[in-house]
C-alpha positions, 0 to 999 in steps of 0.5 A, spaced: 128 400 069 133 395 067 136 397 075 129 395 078 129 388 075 135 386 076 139 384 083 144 388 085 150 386 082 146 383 076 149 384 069 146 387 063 149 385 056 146 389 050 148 388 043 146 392 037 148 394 030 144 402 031 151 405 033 147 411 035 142 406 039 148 404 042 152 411 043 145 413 047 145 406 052 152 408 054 150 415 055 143 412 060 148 407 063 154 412 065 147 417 069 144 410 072 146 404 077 149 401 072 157 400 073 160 399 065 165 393 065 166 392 058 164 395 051 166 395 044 164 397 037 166 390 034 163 385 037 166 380 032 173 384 031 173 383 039 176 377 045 168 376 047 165 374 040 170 367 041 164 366 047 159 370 043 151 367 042 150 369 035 142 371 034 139 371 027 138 378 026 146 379 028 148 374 023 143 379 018 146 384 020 153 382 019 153 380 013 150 386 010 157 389 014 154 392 020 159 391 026 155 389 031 157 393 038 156 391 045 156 393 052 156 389 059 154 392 065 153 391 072 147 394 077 150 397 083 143 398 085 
């Protein structure tokens, strides 16, 4: 869905604290149109949270101790 939406070259950034979410989406990533260029387990741990937008529910989460993981990937649709 996400390759119809985007243009080719167009990138999807996905955070999330559901490590099995996450494991599944780099899983859907690798079988589609998207080319992986970056991934983490520990987003606050990792050179990207110095540029990182913080969201609500990830600062929720993080203070409970969930480590936030992220992807990026880019359409070659």
């Amino acid at each position: 869905m996400y390759s119809r939406l985007l243009v080719n070259g167009g990138k999807l950034c996905f955070k999330t604290d559901n490590r099995a979410l996450f494991d599944f989406s780099l899983e859907q990533v690798e079988a589609s149109n998207f080319v992986l260029e970056y991934k983490t387990y520990d987003l606050h741990a990792s050179e990207m949270n110095e540029t990182n937008i913080q969201t609500e529910y990830e600062r929720n989460f993080t203070e409970k101790g969930f480590k936030i993981n992220m992807l990026i990937a880019k359409n070659k649709k």
